[in-house]
TORVEX-936424 format. One record per atom (N, C-alpha, C): atom name; x, y, z. Coordinates in pm, whole numbers, always signed. Layout:
! residues N
@atome->CA&east->X&north->Y&up->Z .
...
This chain:
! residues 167
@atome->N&east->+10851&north->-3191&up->-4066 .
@atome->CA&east->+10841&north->-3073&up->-3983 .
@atome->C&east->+10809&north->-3115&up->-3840 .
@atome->N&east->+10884&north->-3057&up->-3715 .
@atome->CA&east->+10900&north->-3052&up->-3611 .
@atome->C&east->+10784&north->-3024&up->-3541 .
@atome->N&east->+10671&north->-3076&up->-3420 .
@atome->CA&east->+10570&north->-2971&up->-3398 .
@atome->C&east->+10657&north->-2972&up->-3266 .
@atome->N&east->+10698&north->-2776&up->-3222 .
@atome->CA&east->+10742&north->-2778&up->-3114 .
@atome->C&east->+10630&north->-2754&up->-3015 .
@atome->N&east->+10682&north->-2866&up->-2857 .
@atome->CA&east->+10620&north->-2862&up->-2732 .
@atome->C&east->+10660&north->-2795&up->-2638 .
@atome->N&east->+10575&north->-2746&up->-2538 .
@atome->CA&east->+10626&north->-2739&up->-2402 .
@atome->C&east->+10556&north->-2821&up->-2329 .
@atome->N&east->+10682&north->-2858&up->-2215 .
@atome->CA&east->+10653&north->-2957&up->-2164 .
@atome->C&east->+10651&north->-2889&up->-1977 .
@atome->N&east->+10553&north->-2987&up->-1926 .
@atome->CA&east->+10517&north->-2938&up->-1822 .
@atome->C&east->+10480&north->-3037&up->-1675 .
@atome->N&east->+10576&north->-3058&up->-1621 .
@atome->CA&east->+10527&north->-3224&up->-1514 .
@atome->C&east->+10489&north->-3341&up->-1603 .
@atome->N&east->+10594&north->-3333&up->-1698 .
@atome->CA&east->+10585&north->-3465&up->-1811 .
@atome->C&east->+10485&north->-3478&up->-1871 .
@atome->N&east->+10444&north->-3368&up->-1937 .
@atome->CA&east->+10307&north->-3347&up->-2065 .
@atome->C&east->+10363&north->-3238&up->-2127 .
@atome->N&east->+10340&north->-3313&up->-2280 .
@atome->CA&east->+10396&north->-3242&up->-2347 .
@atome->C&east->+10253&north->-3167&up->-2368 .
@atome->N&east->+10255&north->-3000&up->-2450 .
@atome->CA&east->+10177&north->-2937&up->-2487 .
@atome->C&east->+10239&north->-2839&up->-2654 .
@atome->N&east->+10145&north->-2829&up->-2716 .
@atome->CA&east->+10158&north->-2764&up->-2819 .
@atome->C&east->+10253&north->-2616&up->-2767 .
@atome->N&east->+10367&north->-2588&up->-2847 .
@atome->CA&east->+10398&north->-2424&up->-2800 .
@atome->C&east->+10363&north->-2332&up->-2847 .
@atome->N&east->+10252&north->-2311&up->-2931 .
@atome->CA&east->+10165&north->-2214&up->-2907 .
@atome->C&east->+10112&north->-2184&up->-2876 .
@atome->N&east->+10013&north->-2269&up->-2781 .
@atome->CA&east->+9922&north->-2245&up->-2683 .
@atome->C&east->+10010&north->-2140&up->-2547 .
@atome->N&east->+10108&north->-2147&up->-2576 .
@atome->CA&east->+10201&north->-2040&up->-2482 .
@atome->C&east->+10192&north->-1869&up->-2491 .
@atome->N&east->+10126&north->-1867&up->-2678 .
@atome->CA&east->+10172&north->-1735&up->-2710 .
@atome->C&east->+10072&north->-1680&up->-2734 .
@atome->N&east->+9948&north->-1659&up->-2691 .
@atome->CA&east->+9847&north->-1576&up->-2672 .
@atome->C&east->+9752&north->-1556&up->-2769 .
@atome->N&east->+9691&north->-1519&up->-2779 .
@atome->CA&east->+9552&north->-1497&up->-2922 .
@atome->C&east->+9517&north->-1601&up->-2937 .
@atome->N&east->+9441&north->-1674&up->-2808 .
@atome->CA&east->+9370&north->-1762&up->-2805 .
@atome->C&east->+9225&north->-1774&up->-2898 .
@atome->N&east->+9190&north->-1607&up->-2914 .
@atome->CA&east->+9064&north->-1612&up->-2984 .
@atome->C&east->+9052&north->-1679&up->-3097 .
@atome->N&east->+9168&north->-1704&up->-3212 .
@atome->CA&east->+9231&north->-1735&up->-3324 .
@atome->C&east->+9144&north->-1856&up->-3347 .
@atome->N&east->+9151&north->-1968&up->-3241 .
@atome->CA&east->+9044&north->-2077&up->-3238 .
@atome->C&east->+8946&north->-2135&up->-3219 .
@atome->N&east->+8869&north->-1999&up->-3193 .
@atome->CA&east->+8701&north->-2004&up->-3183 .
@atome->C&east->+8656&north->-1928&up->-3270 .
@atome->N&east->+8737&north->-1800&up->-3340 .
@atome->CA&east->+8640&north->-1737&up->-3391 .
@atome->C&east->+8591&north->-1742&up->-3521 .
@atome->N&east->+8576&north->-1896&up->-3585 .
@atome->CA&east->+8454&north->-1915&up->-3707 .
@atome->C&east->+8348&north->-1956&up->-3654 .
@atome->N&east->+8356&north->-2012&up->-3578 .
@atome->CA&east->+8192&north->-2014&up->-3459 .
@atome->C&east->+8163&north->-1879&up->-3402 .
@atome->N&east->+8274&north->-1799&up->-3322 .
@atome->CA&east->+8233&north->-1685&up->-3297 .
@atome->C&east->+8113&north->-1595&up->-3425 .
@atome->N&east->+8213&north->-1544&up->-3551 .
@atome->CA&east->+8148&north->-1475&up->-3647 .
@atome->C&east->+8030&north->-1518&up->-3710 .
@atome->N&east->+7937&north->-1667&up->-3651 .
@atome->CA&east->+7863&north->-1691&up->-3701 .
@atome->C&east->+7729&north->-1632&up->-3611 .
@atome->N&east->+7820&north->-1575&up->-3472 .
@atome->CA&east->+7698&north->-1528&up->-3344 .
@atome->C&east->+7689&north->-1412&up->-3299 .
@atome->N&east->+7813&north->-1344&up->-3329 .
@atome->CA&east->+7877&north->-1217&up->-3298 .
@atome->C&east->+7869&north->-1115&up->-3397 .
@atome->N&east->+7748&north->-1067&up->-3410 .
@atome->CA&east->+7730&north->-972&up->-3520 .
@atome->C&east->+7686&north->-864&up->-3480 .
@atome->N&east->+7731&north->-710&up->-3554 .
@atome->CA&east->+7614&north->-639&up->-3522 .
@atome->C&east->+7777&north->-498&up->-3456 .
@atome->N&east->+7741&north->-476&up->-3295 .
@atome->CA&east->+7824&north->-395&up->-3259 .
@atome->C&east->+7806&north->-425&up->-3129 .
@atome->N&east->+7980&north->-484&up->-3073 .
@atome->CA&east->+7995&north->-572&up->-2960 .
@atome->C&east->+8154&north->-482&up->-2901 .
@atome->N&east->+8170&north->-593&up->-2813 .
@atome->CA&east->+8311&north->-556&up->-2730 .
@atome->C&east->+8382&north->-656&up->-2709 .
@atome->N&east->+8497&north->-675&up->-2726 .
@atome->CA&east->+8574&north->-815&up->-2700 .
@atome->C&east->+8672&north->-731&up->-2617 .
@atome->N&east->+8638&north->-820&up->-2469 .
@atome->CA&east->+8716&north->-781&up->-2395 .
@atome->C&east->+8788&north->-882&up->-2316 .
@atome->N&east->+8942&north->-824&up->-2271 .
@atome->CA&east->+9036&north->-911&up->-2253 .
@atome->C&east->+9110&north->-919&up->-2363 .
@atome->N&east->+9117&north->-892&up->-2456 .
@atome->CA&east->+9175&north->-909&up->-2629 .
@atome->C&east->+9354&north->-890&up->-2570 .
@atome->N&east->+9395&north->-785&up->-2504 .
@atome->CA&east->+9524&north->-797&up->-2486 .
@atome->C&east->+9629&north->-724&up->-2578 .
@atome->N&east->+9622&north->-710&up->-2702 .
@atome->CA&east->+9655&north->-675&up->-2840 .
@atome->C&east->+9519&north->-573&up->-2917 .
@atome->N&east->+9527&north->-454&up->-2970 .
@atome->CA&east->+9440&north->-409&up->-3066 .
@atome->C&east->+9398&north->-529&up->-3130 .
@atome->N&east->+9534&north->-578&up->-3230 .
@atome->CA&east->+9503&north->-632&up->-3381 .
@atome->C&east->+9488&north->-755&up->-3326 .
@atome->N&east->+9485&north->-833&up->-3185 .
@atome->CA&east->+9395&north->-938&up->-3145 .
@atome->C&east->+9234&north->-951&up->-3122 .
@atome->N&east->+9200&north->-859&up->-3162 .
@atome->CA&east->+9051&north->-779&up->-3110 .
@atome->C&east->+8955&north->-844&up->-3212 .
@atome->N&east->+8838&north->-897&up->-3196 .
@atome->CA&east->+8728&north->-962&up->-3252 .
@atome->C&east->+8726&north->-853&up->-3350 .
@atome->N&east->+8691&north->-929&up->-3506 .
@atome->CA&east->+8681&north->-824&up->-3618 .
@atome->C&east->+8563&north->-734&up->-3601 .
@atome->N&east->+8576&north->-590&up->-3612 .
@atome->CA&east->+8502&north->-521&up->-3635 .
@atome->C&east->+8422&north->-471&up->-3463 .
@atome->N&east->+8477&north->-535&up->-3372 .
@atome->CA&east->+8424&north->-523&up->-3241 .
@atome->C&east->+8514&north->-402&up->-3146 .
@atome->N&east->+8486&north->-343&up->-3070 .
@atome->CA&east->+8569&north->-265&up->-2995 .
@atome->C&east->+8614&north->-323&up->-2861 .
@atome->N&east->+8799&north->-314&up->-2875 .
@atome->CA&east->+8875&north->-370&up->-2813 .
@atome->C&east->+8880&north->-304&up->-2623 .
@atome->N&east->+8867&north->-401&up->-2538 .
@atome->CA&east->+8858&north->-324&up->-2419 .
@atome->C&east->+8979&north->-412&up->-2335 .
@atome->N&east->+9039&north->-379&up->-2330 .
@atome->CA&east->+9178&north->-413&up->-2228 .
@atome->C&east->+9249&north->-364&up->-2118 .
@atome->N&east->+9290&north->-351&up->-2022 .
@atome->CA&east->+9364&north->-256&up->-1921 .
@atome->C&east->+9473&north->-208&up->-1968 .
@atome->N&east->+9550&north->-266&up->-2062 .
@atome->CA&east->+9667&north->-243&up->-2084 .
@atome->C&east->+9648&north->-136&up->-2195 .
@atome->N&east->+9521&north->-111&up->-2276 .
@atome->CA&east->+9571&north->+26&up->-2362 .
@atome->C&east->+9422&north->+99&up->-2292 .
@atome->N&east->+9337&north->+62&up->-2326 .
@atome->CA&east->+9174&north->+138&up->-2273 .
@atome->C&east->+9241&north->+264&up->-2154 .
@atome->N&east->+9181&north->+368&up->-2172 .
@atome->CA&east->+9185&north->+475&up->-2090 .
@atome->C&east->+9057&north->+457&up->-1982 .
@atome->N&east->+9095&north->+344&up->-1880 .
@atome->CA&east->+8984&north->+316&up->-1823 .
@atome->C&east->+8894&north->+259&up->-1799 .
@atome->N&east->+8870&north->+176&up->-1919 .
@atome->CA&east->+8758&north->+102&up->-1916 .
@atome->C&east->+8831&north->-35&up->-1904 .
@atome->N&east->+8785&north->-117&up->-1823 .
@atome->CA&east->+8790&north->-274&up->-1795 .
@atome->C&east->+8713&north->-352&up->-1766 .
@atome->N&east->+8711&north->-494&up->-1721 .
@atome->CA&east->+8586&north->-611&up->-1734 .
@atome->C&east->+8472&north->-512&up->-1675 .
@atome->N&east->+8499&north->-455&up->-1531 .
@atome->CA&east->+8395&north->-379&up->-1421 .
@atome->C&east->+8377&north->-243&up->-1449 .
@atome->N&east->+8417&north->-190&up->-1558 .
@atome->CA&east->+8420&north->-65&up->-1622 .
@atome->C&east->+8427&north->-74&up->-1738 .
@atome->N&east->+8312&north->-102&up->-1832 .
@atome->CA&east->+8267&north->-49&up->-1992 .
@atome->C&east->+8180&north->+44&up->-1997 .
@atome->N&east->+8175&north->+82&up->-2148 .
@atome->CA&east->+8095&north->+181&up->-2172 .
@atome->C&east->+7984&north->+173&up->-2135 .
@atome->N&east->+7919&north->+288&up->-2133 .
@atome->CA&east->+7759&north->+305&up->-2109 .
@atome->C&east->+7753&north->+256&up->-2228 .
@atome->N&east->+7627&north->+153&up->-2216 .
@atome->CA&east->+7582&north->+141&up->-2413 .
@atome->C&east->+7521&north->-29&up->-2393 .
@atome->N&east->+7442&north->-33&up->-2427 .
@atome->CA&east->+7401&north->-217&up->-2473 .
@atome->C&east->+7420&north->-212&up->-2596 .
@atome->N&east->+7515&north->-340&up->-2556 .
@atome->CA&east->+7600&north->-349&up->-2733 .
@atome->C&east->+7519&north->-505&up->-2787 .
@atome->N&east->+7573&north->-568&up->-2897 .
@atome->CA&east->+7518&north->-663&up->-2955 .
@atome->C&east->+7556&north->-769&up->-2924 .
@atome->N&east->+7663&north->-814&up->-2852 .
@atome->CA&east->+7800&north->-918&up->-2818 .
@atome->C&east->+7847&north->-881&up->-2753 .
@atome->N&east->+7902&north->-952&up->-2641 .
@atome->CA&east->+8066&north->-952&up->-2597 .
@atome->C&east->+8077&north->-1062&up->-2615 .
@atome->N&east->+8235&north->-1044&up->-2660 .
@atome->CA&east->+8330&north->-1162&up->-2660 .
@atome->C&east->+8488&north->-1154&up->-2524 .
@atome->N&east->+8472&north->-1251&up->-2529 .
@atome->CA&east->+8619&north->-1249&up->-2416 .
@atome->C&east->+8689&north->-1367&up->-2440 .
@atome->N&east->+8760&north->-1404&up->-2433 .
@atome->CA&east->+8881&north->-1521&up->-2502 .
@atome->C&east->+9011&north->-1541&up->-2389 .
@atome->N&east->+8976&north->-1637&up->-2295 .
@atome->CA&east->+9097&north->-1666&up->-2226 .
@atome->C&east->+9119&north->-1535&up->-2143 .
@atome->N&east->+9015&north->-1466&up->-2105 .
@atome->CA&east->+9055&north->-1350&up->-1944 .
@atome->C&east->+8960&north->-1354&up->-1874 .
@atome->N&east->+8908&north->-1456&up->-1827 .
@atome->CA&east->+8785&north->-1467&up->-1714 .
@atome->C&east->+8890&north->-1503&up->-1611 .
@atome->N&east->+8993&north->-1647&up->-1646 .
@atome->CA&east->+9032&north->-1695&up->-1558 .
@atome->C&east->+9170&north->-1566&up->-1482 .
@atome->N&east->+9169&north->-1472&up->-1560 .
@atome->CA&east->+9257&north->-1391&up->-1476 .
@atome->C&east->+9198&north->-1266&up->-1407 .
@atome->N&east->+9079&north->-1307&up->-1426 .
@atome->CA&east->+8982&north->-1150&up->-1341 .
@atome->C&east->+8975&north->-1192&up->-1183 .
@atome->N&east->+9050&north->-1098&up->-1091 .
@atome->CA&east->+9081&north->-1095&up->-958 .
@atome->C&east->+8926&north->-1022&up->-946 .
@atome->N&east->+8887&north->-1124&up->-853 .
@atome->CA&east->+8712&north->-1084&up->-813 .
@atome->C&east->+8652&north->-1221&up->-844 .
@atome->N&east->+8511&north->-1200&up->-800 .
@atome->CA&east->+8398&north->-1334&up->-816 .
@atome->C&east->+8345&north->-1308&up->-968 .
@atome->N&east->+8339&north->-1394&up->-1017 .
@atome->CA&east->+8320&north->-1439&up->-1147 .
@atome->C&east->+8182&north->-1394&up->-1242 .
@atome->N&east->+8076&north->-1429&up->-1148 .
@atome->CA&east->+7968&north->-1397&up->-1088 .
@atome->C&east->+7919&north->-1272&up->-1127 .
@atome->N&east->+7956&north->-1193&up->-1031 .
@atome->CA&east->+7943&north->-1041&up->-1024 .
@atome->C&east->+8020&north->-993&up->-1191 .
@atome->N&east->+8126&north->-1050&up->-1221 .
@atome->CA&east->+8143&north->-940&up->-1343 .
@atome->C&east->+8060&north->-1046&up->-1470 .
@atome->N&east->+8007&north->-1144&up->-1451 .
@atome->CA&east->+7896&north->-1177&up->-1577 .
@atome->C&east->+7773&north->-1161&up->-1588 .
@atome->N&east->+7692&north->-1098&up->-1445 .
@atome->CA&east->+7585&north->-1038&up->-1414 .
@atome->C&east->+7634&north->-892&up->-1443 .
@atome->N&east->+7740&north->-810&up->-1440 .
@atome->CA&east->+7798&north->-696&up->-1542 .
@atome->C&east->+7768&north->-664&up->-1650 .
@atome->N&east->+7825&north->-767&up->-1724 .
@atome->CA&east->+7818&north->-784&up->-1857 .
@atome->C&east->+7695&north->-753&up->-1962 .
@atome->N&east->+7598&north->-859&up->-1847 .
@atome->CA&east->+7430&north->-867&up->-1877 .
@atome->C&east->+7368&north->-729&up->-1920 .
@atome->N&east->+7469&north->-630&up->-1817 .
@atome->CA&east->+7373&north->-506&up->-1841 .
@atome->C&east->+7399&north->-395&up->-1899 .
@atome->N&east->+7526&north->-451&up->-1998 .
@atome->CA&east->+7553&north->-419&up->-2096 .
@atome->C&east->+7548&north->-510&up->-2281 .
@atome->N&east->+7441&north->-554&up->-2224 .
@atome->CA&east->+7405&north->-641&up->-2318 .
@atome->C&east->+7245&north->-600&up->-2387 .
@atome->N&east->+7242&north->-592&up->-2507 .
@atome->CA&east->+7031&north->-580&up->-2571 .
@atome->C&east->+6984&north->-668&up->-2534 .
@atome->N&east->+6889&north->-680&up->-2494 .
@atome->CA&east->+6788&north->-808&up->-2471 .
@atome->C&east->+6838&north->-901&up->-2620 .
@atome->N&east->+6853&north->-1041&up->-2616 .
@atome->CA&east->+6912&north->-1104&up->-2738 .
@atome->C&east->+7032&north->-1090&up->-2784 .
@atome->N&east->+7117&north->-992&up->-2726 .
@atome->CA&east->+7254&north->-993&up->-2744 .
@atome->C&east->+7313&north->-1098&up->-2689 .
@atome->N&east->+7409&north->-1148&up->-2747 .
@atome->CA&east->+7538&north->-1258&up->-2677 .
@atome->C&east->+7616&north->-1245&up->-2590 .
@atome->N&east->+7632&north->-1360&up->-2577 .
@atome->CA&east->+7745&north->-1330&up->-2454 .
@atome->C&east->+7831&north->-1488&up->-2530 .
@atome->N&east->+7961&north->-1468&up->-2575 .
@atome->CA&east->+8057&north->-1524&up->-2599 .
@atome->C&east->+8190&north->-1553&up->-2523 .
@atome->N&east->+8215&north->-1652&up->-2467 .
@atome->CA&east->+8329&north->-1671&up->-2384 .
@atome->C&east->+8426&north->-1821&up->-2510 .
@atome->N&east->+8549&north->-1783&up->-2433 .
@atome->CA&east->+8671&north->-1933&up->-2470 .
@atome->C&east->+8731&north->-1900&up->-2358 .
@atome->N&east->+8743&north->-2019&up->-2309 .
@atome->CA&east->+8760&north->-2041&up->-2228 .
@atome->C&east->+8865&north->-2154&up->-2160 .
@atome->N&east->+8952&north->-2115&up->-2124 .
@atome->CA&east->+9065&north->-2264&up->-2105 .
@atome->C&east->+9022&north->-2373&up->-2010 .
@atome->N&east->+9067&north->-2474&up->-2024 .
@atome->CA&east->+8981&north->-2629&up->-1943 .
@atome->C&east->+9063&north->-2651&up->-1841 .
@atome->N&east->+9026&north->-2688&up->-1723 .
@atome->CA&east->+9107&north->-2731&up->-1619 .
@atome->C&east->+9198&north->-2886&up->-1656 .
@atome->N&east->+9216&north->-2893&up->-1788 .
@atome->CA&east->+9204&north->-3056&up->-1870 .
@atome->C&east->+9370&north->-3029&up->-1883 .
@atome->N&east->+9405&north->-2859&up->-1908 .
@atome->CA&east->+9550&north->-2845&up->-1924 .
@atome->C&east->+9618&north->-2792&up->-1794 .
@atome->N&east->+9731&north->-2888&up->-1746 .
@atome->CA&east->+9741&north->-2889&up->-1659 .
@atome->C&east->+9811&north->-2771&up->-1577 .
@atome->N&east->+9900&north->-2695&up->-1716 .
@atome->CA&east->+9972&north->-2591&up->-1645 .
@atome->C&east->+9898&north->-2440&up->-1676 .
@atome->N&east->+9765&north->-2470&up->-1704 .
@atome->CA&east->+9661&north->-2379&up->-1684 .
@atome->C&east->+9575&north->-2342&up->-1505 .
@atome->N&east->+9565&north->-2413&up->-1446 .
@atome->CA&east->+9526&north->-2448&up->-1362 .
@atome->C&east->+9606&north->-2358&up->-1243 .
@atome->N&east->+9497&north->-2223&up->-1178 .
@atome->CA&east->+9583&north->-2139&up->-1111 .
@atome->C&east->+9695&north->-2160&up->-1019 .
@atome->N&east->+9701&north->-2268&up->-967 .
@atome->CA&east->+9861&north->-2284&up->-878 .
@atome->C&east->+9967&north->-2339&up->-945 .
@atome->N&east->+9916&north->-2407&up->-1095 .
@atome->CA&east->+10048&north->-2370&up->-1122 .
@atome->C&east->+10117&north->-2281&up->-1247 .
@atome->N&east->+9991&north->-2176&up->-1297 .
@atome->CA&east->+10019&north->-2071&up->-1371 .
@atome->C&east->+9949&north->-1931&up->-1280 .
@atome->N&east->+10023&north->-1902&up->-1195 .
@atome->CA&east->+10007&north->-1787&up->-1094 .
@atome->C&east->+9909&north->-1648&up->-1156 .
@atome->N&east->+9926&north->-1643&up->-1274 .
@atome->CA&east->+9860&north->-1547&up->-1380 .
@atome->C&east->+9697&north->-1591&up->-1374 .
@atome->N&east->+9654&north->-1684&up->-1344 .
@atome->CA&east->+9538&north->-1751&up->-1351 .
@atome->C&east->+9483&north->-1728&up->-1175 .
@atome->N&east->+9393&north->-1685&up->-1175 .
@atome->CA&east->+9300&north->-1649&up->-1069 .
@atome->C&east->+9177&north->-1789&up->-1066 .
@atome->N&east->+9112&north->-1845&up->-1158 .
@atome->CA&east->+9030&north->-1911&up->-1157 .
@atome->C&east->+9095&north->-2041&up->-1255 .
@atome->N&east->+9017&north->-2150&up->-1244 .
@atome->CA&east->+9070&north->-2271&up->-1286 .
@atome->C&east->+8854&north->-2319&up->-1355 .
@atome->N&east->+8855&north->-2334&up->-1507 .
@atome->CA&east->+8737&north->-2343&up->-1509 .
@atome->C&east->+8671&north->-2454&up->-1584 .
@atome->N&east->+8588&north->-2523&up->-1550 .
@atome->CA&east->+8520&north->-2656&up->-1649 .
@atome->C&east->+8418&north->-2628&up->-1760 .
@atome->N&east->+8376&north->-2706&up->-1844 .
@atome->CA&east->+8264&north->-2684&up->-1913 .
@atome->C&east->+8128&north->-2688&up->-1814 .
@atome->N&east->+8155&north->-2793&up->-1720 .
@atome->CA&east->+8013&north->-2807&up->-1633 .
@atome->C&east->+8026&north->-2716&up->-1525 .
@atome->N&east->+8126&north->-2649&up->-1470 .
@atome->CA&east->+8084&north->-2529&up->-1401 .
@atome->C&east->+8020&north->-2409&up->-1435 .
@atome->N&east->+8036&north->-2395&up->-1594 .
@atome->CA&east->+8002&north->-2274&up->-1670 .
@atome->C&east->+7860&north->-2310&up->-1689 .
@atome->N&east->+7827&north->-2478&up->-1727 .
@atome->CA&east->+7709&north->-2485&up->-1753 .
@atome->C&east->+7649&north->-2474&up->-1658 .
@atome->N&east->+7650&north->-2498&up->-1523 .
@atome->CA&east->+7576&north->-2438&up->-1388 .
@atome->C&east->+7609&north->-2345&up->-1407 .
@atome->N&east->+7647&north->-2258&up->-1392 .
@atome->CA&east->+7673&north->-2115&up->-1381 .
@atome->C&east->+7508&north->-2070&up->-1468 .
@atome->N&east->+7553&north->-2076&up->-1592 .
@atome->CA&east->+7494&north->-1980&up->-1732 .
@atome->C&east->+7341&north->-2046&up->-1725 .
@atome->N&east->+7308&north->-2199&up->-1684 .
@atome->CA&east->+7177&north->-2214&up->-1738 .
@atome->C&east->+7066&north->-2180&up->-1585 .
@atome->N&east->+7156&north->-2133&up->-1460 .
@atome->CA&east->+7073&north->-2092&up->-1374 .
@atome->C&east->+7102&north->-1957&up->-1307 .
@atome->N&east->+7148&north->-1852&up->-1421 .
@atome->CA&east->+7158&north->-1729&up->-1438 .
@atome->C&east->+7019&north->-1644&up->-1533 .
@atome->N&east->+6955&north->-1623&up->-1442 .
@atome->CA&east->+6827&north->-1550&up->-1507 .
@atome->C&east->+6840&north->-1448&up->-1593 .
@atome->N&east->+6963&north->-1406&up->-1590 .
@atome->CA&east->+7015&north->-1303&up->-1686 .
@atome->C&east->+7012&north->-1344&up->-1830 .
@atome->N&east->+7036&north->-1462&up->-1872 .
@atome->CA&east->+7062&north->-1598&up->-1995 .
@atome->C&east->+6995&north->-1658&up->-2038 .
@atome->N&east->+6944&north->-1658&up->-2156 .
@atome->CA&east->+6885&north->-1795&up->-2236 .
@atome->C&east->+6930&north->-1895&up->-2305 .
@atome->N&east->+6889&north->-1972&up->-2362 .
@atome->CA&east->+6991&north->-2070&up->-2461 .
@atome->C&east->+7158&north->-2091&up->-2454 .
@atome->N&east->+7111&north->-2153&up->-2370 .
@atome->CA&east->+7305&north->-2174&up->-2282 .
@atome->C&east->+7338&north->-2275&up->-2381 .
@atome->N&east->+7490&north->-2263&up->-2442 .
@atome->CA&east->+7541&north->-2362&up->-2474 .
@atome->C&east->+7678&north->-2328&up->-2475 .
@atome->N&east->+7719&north->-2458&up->-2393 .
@atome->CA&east->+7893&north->-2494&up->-2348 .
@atome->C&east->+7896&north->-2637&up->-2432 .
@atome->N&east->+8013&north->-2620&up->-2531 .
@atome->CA&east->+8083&north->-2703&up->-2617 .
@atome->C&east->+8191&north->-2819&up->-2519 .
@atome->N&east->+8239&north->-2897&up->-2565 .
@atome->CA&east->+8345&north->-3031&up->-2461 .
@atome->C&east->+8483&north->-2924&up->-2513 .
@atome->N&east->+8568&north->-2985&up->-2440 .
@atome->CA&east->+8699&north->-2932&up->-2430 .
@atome->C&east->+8755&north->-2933&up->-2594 .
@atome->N&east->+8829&north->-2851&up->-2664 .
@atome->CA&east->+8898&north->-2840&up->-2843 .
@atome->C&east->+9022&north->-2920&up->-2811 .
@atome->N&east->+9071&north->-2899&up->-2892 .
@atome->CA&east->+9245&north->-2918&up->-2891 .
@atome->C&east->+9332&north->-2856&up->-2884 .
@atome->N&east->+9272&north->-2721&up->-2809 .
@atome->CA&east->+9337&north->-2604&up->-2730 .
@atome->C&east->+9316&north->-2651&up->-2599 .
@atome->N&east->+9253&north->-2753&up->-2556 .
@atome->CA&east->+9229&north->-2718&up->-2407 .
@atome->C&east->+9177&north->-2626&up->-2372 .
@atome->N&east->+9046&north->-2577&up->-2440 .
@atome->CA&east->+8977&north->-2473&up->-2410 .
@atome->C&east->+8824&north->-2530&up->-2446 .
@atome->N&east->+8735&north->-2463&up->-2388 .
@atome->CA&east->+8602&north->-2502&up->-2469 .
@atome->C&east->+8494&north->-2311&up->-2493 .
@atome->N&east->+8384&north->-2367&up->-2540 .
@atome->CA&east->+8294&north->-2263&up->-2577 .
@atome->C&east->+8173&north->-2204&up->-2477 .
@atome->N&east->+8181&north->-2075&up->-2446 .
@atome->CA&east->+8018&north->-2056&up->-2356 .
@atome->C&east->+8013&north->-1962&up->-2450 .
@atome->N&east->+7814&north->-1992&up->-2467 .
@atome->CA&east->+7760&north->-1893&up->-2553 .
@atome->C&east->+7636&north->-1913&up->-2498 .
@atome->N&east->+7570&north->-1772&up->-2527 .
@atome->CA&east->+7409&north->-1767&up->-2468 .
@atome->C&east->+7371&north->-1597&up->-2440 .
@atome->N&east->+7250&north->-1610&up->-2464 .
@atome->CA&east->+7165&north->-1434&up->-2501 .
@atome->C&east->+7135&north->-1423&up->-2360 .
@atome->N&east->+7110&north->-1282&up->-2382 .
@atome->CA&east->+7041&north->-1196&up->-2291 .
@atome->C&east->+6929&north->-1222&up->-2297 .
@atome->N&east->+6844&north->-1249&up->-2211 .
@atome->CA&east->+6686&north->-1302&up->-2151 .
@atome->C&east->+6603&north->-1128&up->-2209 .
């Protein structure tokens, strides 16, 4: 059996990493943190939507997006591969998030690595941000909003893990 690539400035890459539902490869670590009643947002697809979590997307949500969720501190968010396409500072919508979060609730990210090359916003135009494990880990462990930061090394998605509670 064939594994088909795409290839990109002479690197080859897996071709599925092309076709979306990135969450697919984090979430048995996810369901071990993500319990309770959360939001996975960015999902893109309903039936891509963290099990049992409520799906928040632009493309179906009547409204609600990253800078617009519900009133409510939920138990989790999850987001999977849409940080790097949120037009705005990064910043501001994960200090957002926070305050829609319980004290001890999660905060779950996947996140693609600047490691793949046609991830990397100039040369996938769809991409607003380009992001590392050690930028996230500055980011998250000197965000007073956060406790127990932990960012995983890059998978074999070319993606890695941020996870960490509400203070």
């Amino acid at each position: 059996m064939a594994i088909e690539t795409i290839e990109f400035e002479g690197i080859h890459y897996p071709l599925f990493q092309t076709n979306g539902n990135a969450s697919r490869f984090c979430r048995p670590f996810a369901l071990e943190v993500c319990n309770g009643v959360g939001l996975d947002i960015g999902c893109m697809k309903k039936e891509w939507a963290f099990p049992n979590s409520i799906p928040i997307d632009i493309s179906f949500n009547d409204g609600f997006h990253a800078m617009n969720l519900p009133d409510y501190e939920y138990d989790y968010i999850i987001s999977c591969h849409m940080a790097e396409h949120f037009v705005g500072n990064l910043a501001d919508m994960f200090d957002y998030w926070a305050t829609r979060l319980k004290g001890g609730g999660v905060l779950f990210l996947y996140l693609p690595d600047y490691s793949q090359f046609y991830w990397r916003f100039w040369n996938n135009r769809k991409h607003i941000h380009t992001l590392t494990p050690q930028i996230m880990k500055d980011y998250f462990t000197r965000n007073k909003n956060f406790k127990n930061v932990f960012v995983s090394g890059v998978d074999a998605y070319n993606s890695f893990t941020v996870m960490c509670e509400k203070v």
